[in-house]
C-alpha positions in Angstrom: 118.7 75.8 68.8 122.1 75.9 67.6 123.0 78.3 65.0 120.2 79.4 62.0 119.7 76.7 59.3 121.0 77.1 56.1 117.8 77.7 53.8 119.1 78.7 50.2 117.0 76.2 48.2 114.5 75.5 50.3 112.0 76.1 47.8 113.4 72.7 46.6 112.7 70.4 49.1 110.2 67.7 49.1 109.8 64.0 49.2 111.9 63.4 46.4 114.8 65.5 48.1 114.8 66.1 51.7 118.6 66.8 51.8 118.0 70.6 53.2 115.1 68.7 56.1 117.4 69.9 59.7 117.8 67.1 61.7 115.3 66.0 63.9 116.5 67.8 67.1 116.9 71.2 64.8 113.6 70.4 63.6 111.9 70.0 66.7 113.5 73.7 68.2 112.5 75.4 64.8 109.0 74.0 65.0 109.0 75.1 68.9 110.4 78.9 67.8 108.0 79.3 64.9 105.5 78.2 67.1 106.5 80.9 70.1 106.8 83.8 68.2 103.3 83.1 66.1 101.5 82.5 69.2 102.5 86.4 70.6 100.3 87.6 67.5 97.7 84.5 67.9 96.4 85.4 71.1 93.0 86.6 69.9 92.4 83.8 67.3 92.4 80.9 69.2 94.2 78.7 66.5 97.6 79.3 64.9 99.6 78.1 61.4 102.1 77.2 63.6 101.9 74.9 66.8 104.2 73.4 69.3 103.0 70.7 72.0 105.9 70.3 74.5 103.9 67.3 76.2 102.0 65.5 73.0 102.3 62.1 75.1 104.7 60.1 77.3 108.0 61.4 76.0 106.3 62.4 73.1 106.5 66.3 71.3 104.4 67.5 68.3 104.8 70.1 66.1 102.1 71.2 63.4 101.6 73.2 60.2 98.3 74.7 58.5 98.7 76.7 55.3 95.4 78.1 55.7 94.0 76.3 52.9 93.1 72.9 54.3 96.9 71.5 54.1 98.5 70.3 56.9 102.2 68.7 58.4 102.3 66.8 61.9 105.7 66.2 62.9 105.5 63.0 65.7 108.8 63.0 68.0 109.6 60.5 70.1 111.9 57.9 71.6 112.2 56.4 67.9 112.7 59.7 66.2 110.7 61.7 64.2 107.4 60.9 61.9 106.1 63.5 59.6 103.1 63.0 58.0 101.5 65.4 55.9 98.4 66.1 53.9 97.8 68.1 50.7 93.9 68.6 49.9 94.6 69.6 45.7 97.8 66.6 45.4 96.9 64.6 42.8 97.4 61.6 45.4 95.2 62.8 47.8 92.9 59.6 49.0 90.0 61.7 48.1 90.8 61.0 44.5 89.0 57.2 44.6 85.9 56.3 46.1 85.8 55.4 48.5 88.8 56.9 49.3 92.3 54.8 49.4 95.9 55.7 50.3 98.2 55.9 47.4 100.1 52.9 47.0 102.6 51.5 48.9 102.7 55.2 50.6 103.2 53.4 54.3 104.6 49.9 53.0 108.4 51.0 54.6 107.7 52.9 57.5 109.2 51.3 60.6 107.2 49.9 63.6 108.8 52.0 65.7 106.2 54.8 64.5 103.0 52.9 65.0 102.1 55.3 67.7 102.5 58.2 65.1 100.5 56.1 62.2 97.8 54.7 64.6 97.3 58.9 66.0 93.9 60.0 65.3 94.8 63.1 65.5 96.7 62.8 62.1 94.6 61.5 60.4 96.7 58.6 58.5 93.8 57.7 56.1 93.9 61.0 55.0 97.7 61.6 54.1 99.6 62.4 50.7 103.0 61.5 52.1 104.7 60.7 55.2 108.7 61.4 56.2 111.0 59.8 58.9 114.1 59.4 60.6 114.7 56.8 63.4 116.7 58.8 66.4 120.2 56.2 65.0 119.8 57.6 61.3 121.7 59.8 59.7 118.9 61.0 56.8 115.1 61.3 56.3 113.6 58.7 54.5 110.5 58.4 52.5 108.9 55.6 50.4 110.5 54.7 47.1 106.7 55.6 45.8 105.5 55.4 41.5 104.4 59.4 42.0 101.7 60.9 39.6 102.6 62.8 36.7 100.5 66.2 38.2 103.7 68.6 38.6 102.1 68.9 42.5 102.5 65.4 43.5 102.0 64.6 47.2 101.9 68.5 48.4 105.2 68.4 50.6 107.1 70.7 49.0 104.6 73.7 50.2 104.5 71.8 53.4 107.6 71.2 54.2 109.2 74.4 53.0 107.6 76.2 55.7 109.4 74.7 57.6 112.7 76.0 56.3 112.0 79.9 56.1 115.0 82.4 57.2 114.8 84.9 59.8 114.0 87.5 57.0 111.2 85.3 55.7 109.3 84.4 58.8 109.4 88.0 59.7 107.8 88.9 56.5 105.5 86.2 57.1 104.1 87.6 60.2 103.9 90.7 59.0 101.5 89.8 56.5 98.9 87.1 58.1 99.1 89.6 61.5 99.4 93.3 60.4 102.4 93.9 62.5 105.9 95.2 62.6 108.4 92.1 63.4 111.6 92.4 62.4 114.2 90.1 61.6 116.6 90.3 64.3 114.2 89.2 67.1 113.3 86.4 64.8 116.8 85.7 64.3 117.2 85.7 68.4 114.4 83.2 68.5 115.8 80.5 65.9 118.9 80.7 67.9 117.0 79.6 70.8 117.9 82.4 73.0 115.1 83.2 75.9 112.3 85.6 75.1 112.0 88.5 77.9 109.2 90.3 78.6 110.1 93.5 77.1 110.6 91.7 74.0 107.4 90.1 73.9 105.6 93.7 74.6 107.3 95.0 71.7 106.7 92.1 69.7 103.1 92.6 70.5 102.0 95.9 73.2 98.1 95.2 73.0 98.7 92.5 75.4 99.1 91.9 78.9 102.7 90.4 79.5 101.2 87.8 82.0 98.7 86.9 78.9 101.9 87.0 76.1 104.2 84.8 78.4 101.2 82.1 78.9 101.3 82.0 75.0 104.9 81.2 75.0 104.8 78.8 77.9 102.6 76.6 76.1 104.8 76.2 73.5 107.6 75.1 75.9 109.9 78.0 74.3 112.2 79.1 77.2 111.6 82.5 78.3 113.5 84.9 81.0 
């Protein structure tokens, strides 16, 4: 990635203001280097907050977020661009809040065909999605539906979503630090969201209980470049 994003107000993005959402390429790295350093602490969970598939499809990358509390954010890139489409168990405009269960309206009425690969994914779930963002690979802004929202102050669930996304060097440090138990600090997460290679020093100091051959498989998978 280029240099770090600039994440003042991130606590104020959602669907009704993506201005501070990175472009999709920036997006795709800081998915992939969130994804690399987690998964140098995951190793002996199996399953991370964070996730990075280098080869989702055909010329096709995904990029996933949990927030451990049944939430989730699947970013779809492709040839068209990018599709995020997110789900937020307590948003008032969950599906789950009929029954049976129904999108809210006119939540997918604009998105383009050129995602119907990323709507018709089983793995995300469409039919169970509070909101859903794109950005065709010729655009120059994320777009959203021009949606009636509900009144609840939580709406669709992407601002807690899609904040994660946007956390500085500092704050993904900190973050580790508390889901893992370890000692990260900032600069060798500020080397990662500059997209520098990891070496394997680094990733024994990032995590010594592991074997480097086991720590560098971790990052492989993600597709993060390493040394």
């Amino acid at each position: 990635m280029s240099d770090v994003l600039p994440l003042d107000d991130s606590t104020l993005i959602s669907t009704r203001d993506l201005s501070t959402l990175p472009a999709i390429e920036s997006l795709r790295q800081r998915l992939q280097q969130m994804a690399a350093l987690e998964s140098v602490f995951a190793i002996e969970y199996g399953e991370s907050d964070y996730s990075f598939h280098p080869k989702w499809g055909r010329s096709q990358q995904m990029g996933a977020v949990k927030n451990g509390s049944g939430d989730e954010l699947f970013a779809h890139f492709t040839a068209a661009g990018c599709c995020i489409i997110g789900f937020a168990h307590e948003s008032a405009m969950s599906p789950y809040r009929t029954n049976p269960p129904e999108l809210w309206p006119g939540l997918l009425s604009s998105v383009p065909a050129d995602f119907k690969s990323s709507l018709d994914e089983p793995a995300f779930d469409i039919q169970s999605t509070t909101f859903v963002v794109w950005r065709l690979s010729s655009d120059d802004a994320w777009h959203t539906d021009d949606l009636e929202y509900s009144d609840d102050s939580y709406d669709d669930g992407s601002n807690d979503l899609l904040s994660r996304l946007l956390m500085s060097p500092v704050e993904f440090a900190e973050w580790l630090e508390e889901n893992y138990e370890v000692d990260v600090g900032a600069d060798i997460v500020t080397h990662v969201f500059k997209n520098r290679p990891l070496s394997t020093a680094q990733l024994s100091d990032l995590n010594p209980d592991a074997s480097p051959a086991i720590l560098k498989q971790a990052v492989t998978e993600t597709g993060y470049p390493l040394q």
